[in-house]
C-alpha positions, -999 to +999 in steps of 0.1 A: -750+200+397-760+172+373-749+140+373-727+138+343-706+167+362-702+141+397-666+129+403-662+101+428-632+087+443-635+051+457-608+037+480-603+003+483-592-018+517-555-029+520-540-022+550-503-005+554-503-003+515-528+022+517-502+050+514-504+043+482-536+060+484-518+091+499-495+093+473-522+092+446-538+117+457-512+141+465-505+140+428-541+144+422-537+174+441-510+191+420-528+183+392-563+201+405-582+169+400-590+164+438-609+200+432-631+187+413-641+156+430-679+159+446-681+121+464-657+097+481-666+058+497-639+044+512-638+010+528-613-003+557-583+019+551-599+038+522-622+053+548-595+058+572-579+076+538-609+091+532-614+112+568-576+119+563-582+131+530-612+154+539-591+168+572-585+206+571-546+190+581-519+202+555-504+174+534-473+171+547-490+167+579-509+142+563-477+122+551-462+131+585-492+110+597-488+080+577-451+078+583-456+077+622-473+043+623-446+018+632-446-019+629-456-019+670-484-001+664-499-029+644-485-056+665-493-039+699-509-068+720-537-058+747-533-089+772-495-095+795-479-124+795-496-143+817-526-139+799-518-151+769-505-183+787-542-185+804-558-188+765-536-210+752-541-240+778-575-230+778-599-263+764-627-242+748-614-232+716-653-217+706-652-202+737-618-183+730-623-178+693-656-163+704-639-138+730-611-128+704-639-121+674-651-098+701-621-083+718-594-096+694-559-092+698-541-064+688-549-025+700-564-002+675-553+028+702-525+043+673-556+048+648-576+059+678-553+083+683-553+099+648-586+097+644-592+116+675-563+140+661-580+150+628-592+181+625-628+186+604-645+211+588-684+201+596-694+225+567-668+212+543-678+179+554-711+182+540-706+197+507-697+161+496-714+129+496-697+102+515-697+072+522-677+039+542-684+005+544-687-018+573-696-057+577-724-065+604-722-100+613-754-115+631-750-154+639-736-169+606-742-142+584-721-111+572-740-081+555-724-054+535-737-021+548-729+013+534-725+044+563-734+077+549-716+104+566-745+130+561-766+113+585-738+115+611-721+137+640-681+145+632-678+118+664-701+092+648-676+095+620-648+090+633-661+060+650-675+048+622-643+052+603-628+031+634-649+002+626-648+005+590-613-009+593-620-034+625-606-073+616-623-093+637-599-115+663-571-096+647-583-061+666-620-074+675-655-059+666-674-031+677-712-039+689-740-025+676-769-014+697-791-039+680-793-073+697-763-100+689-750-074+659-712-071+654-697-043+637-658-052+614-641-040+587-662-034+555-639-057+535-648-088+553-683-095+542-686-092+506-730-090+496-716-072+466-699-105+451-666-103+439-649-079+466-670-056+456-671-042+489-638-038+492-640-013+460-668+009+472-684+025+439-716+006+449-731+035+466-722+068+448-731+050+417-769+044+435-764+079+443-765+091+406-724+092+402-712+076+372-679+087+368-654+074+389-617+077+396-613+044+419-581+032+436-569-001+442-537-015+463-528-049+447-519-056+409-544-049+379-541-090+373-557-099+409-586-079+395-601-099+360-627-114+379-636-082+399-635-059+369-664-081+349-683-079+380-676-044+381-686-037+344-720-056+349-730-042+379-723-002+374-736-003+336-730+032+318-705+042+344-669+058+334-642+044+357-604+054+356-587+024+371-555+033+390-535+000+400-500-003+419-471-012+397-447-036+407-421-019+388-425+015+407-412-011+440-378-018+451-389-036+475-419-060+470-434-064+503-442-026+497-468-034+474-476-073+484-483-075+528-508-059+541-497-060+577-459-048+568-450-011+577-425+008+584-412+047+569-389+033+543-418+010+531-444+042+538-423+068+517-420+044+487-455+036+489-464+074+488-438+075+459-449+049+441-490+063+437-471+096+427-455+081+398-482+062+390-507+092+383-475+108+364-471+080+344-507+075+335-508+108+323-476+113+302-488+078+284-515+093+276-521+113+244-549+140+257-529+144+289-555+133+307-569+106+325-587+077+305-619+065+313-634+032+310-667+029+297-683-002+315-714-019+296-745+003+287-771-025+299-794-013+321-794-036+358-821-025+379-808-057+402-777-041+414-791-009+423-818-025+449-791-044+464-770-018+472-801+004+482-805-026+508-770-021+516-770+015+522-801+011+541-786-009+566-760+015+568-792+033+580-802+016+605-770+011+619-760+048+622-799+046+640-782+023+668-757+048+675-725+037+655-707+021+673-715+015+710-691+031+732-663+009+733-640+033+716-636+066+720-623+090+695 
């Protein structure tokens, strides 16, 4: 397969609003677009999206999945009482902000759980190039690095999956193998500029791909900024922007918080990327998506930055990602 024939679908971070992302591509489904998709790179939710997506699971077991995460399961505390009393009179703020970066606060054991759940197809697996993004802090620094799933077990996935979508203090960090290295949530550290990391098309576009069907979860006017970068950094790439409407929400803390969730706010997320796809193809005359052509300069800058991104997604996959604190 050539390049021009490559299809990527980048999933951006957002938290509970990433049914969205379910929604969108269950419609991208009925529409036989996800058939002809060749790469996906997902970061924090998007790569949770993106194993859930690739799962041999049907899609109403998929939606069935999204719609059992309760508000509890974000919110569900791993210290009693008592314990929480102990850090709050406690003197050492650096010392408890340190142990909370580490350990953090809330259980990740519901994702765990469906991570552990999914059911893969190691051959299927493989036919695609993938990738997710994690953040690996060391001292005062936070680099973006890009995990490619072809160098990895189905286990290493899932864990690595798992830490793509880690907060640090709000569920902790996983630790890498290499001395004083902390694994998070790929949308923390940003080398990309711009959030850049958050909307992984960094590394299928250094892998050739420049056509691109890329989701995001807030407004298309929280992205002006982003989308310059986005046009000087993948030069001669095609991208079909798909962006939440706040008309398509009855109610707006659907498509605004993050950390909100709940099946009524779940179904009309999933309804909501539905109706977007629709509507972005009856407004259009060719029935088909439309493409963005970004700028045709040539810039040899961003590739060897992301190359240095996905190379430390390398060598972390190297250390064994993550170390054993998490199961799945």
């Amino acid at each position: 397969m050539n390049d021009n024939e490559k299809l990527g679908l980048v999933l951006c971070g957002g938290g509970c609003k990433g049914s969205f992302e379910l929604g969108v591509w269950k419609e991208l489904t009925s529409l036989g677009i996800t058939e002809k998709i060749t790469g996906f790179s997902g970061t924090s939710i998007g790569a949770v999206n993106t194993a859930l997506f690739l799962a041999n699971n049907s899609i109403e077991e998929k939606e069935d999945i999204w719609r059992s995460f309760k508000q509890n399961d974000m919110l569900d505390t791993k210290y009693s009482a008592l314990q929480v009393i102990g850090f709050l009179v406690t003197k050492n703020l650096l010392l408890l902000l340190s142990f909370f970066m580490i350990h953090g606060i809330f259980s990740q054991d519901k994702l765990t759980q469906l991570l552990g759940s999914l059911n893969f197809d190691e051959e299927k697996i493989r036919k695609y190039d993938i990738f997710s993004t994690v953040t690996d802090i060391c001292g005062f620094k936070a680099s973006t690095a890009f995990v490619d799933w072809s160098k990895l077990s189905i286990k290493d996935i899932k864990r690595a999956v798992l830490c793509s979508a880690t907060l640090p203090i709000f569920n902790g960090s996983h630790i890498s193998k290499q001395f004083l290295h902390l694994l998070v949530d790929g949308g923390v550290g940003d080398a990309l500029r711009h959030n850049l990391s958050n909307t992984p098309i960094a590394p299928l576009y250094a892998k050739g791909y420049r056509k691109f069907i890329v989701i995001y979860l807030s407004e298309e006017s929280s992205f002006d900024m982003q989308i310059q970068q986005e046009d000087t950094w993948f030069s001669g790439a095609e991208i079909c922007r798909i962006f939440p409407d706040e008309k398509l929400f009855k109610n707006k803390s659907a498509l605004v918080r993050l950390a909100e969730i709940n099946e009524e706010l779940t179904n009309e997320r999933i309804e909501a990327g539905q109706n977007t796809v629709r509507n972005m193809i009856m407004n259009s005359e060719i029935h088909d998506f439309h493409y963005v052509k970004t700028s045709s300069e040539a810039n040899e800058k961003s590739i060897n930055i992301i190359n240095d991104c996905i190379l430390l997604g390398e060598q972390i996959a190297k250390g064994d990602i993550p170390l054993n604190l998490y199961e799945v």
